[in-house]
C-alpha positions in Angstrom: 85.6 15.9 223.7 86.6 14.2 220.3 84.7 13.9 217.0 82.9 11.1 218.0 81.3 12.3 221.1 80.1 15.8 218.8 79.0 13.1 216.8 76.6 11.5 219.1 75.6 14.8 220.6 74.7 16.1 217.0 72.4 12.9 216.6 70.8 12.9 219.8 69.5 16.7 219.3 68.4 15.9 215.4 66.3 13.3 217.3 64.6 15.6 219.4 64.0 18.1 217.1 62.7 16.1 214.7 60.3 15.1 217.7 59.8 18.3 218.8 58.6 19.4 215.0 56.1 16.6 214.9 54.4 17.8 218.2 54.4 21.5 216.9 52.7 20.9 214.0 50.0 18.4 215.3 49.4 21.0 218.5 48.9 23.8 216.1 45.5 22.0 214.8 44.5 23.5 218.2 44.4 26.8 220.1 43.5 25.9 223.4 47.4 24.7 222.9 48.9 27.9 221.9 51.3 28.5 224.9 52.4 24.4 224.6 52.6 25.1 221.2 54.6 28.6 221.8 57.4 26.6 224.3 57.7 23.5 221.6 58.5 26.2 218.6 60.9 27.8 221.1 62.6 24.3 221.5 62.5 23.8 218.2 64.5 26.8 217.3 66.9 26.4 220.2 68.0 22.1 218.9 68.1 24.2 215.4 70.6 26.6 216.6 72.4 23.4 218.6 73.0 21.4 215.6 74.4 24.7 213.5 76.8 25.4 216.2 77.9 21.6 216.6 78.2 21.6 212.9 80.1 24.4 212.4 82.5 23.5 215.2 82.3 19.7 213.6 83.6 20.8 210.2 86.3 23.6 211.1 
């Protein structure tokens, strides 16, 4: 896999977080959405932990 392709991959998860954190925060407004809300926050955390790990490989 070269630079490029971690590249791409690195993009396509900021993307999805970034869409994942917009639907967190507009389904916290609401507690009948607290498990929905509870599964998006895990996401969240896991495309968070994806682009450190991509990064870190990126840059070493």
């Amino acid at each position: 896999m070269g630079k490029n392709d971690i590249n791409q991959i690195a993009d396509s998860v900021r993307v999805v977080h970034a869409g994942c954190g917009v639907n967190a925060l507009s389904c916290l407004q609401s507690r009948a959405n607290s498990t929905y809300c509870s599964l998006l926050v895990g996401l969240i955390s896991a495309a968070h932990q994806a682009i450190l790990r991509l990064s870190s490989v990126t840059y070493q």
